[in-house]
FIVO-595261 format. One record per residue (C-alpha): residue in one letter; x, y, z. Coordinates in steps of 0.1 Angstrom, whole numbers, plus 5000, padded with zeros to 4 digits. Last residue first. Example, Ala and Ser with C-alpha at 12.3 -4.5 7.8 and 13.67 -1.06 7.14 Angstrom:
residues 2
s513749895071 a512349555078 
end
This chain:
residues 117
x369835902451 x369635522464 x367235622492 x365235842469 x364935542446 x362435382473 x359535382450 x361435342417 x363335062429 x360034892444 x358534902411 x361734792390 x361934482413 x358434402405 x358134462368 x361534242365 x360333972387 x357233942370 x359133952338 x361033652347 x358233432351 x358133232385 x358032882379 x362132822388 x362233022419 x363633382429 x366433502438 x367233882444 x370034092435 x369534442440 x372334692430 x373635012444 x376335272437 x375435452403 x371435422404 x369735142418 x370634862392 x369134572390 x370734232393 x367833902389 x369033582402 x367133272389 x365832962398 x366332552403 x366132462369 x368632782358 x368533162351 x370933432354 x369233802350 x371134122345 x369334462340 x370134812339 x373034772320 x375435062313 x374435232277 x377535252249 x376535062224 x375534742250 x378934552238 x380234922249 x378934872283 x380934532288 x382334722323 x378534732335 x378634382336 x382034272347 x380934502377 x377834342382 x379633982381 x381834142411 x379234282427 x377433952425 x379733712434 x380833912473 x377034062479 x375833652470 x379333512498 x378333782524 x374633682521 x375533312525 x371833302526 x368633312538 x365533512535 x366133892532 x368834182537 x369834502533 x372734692532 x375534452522 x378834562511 x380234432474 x381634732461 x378734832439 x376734862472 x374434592478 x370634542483 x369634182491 x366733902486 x366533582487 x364133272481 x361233452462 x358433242453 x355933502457 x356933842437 x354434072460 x355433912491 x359033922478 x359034312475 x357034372510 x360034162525 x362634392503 x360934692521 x361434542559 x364834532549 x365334832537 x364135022562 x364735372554 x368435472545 
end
């Protein structure tokens, strides 16, 4: 893979207030990272809530998720899938609109997809 981590850095530049950032395989393993942390704790939670996820297909008619955002006061984690073995999660703050997020994180998954293929 290219580096990653110097690509999720260009990713939160562009998003703003972005507290975290990490690529993940579907098992839970971190590839990348950004900001700070308990990065092996967030790879750990999030796989596991991505799998629960993509398991509840058929409530989605059939289609795996794409998408999963959890939102709160203090922020929100976005998951995005990267093709069958990868997911970004990446935190953002409380004032920044969830579609920006989305637009963004889709942008930089398409432009380094060939590193997911």
């Amino acid at each position: 893979m290219s580096d990653l981590s110097g690509g999720l850095a260009r990713l939160v530049d562009r998003i703003g207030d972005a507290r975290a950032a990490l690529v993940i395989e579907s098992s839970g393993i971190e590839v990348a990272t950004w900001g700070t942390a308990n990065f092996e704790a967030v790879a750990a939670e999030c796989a596991e809530l991505w799998k629960r996820v993509r398991s509840s297909e058929t409530l989605l008619r059939d289609r795996a998720a794409e998408t999963l955002e959890v939102r709160n006061a203090e922020g929100a984690w976005l998951l995005l899938s990267l093709g069958d073995e990868y997911v970004l999660a990446l935190l953002s703050g409380p004032l920044v609109p969830p579609g920006k997020v989305r637009f963004y994180a889709k942008e930089w998954a398409i432009e380094n997809q060939e590193d997911f293929a």
